[in-house]
C-alpha positions as CSV (number, residue, x, y, z in Angstrom):
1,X,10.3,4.4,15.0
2,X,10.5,1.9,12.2
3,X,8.4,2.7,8.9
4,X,7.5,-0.3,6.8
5,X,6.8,1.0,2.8
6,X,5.3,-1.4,0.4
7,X,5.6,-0.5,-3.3
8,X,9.5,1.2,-2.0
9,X,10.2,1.4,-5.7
10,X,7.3,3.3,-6.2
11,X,6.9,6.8,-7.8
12,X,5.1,7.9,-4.5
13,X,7.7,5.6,-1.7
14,X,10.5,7.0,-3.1
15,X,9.4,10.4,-2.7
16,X,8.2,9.3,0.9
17,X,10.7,7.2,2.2
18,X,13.5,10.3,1.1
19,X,11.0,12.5,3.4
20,X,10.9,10.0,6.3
21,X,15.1,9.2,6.2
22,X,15.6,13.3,6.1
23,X,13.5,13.4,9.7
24,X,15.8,10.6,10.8
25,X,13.0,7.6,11.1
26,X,14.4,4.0,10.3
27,X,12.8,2.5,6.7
28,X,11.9,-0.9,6.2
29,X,11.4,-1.4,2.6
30,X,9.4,-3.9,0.5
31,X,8.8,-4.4,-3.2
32,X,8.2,-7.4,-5.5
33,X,11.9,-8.2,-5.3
34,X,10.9,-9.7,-1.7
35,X,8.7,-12.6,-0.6
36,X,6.1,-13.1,2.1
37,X,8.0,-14.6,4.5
38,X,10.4,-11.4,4.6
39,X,6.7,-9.8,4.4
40,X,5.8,-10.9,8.1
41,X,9.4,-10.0,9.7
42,X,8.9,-6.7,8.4
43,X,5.5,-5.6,9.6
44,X,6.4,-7.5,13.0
45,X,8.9,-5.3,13.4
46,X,7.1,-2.0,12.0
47,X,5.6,0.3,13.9
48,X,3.9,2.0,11.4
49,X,3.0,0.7,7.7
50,X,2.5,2.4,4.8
51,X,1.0,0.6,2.2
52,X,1.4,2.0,-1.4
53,X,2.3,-0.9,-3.5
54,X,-0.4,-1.8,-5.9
55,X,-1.4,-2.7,-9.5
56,X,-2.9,0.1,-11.7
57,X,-1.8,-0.7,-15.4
58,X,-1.6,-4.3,-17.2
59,X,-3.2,-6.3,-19.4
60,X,-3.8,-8.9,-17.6
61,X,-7.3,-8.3,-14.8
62,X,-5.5,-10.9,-12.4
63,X,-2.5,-9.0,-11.7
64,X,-4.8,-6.2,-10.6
65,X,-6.3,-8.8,-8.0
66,X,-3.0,-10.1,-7.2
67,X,-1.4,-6.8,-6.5
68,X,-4.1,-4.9,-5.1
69,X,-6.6,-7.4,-3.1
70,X,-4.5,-10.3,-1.8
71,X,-1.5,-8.4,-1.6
72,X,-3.7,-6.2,0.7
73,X,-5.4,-9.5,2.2
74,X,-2.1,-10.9,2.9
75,X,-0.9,-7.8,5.0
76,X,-4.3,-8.3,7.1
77,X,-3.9,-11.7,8.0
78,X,-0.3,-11.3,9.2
79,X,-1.7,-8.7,11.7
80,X,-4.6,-10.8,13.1
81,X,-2.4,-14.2,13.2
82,X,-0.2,-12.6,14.8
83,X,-2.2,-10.1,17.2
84,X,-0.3,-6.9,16.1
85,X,-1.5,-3.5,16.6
86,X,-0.3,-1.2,13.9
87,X,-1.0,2.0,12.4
88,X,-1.5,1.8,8.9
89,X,-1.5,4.4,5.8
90,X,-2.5,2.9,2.6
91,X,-3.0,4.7,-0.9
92,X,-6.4,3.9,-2.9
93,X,-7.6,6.2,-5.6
94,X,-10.6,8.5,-5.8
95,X,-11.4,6.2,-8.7
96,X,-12.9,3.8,-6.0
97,X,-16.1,7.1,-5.9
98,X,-16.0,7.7,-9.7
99,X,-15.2,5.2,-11.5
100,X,-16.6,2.0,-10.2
101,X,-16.4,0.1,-14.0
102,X,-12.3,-0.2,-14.1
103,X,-11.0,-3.3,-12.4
104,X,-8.4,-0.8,-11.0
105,X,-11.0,1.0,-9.1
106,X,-12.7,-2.1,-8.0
107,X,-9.6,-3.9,-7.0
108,X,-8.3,-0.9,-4.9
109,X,-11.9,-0.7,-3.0
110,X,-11.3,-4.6,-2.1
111,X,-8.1,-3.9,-0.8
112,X,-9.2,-1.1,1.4
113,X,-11.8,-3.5,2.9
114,X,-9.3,-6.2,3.5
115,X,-8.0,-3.5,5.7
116,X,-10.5,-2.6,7.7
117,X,-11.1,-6.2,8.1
118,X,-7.7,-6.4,9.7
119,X,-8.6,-3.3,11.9
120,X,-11.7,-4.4,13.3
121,X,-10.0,-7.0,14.3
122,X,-7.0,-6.1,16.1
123,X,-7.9,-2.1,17.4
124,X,-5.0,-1.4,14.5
125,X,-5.5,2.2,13.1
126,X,-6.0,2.8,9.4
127,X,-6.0,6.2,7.3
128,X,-7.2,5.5,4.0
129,X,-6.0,8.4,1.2
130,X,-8.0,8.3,-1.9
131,X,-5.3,10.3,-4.2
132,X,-6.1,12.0,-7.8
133,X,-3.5,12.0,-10.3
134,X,-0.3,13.0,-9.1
135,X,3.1,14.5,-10.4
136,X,6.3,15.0,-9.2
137,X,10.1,13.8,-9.2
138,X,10.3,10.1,-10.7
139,X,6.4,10.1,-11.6
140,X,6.4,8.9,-15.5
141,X,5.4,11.0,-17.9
142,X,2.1,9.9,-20.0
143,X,1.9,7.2,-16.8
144,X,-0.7,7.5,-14.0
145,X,0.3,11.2,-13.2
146,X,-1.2,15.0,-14.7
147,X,0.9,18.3,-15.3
């Protein structure tokens, strides 16, 4: 089975993608280092996608829309132009319930409906996780993560 992660130099994909190589499945990783049209060949050839790249700290409210929305946009139309049925696990925040003011929050609640868009379309399969704060090996102290 061939795992695709976004965000795979992520706090959360590394701890994931260790998991996944230990029970033996093959990992197709992609961060910012790669561009869309290495995007496409990978979910084409992914059976399963898990989607944890995202934006949630900067300055700057369009990187947040960037990262989080058309990043998430982008995966969806690659599965409809295409016609491809895949299972999909992507990482949003509880802060899309209670805390609808940040652009974080808003941004993470567009890119979960980009997704569904994408499975309505093509009987793909999506498990959205709304994760608290987090901690563990590689998370960053004072970061996005609670002791």
């Amino acid at each position: 089975m061939n795992i695709l992660v976004t965000g795979s130099d992520g706090f959360v994909a590394k701890n994931l993608i260790i998991n996944l190589k230990n029970l033996k499945y093959k990992i197709i990783k992609f961060d910012r280092q790669n561009n869309f049209q290495q995007l496409e060949k990978k979910i084409i050839k992914s059976d399963i996608i898990f989607h944890l790249a995202g934006e949630n700290r900067s300055n700057n409210d369009r990187n947040f829309f960037e990262n989080n929305v058309n990043f998430s946009r982008k995966i969806s139309e690659i599965i409809i132009s295409k016609k491809l049925k895949k299972k999909i696990v992507f990482s949003s925040s509880i802060q899309v319930l209670n805390n609808k003011s940040s652009i974080y929050a808003k941004t993470k609640l567009l890119a979960e409906k980009e997704l569904l868009k994408c499975t309505k379309k093509t009987n793909s399969k999506i498990s959205i996780f709304r994760i608290p704060n987090i901690y563990g090996k590689w998370s960053k102290e004072n970061y996005n993560s609670v002791f």
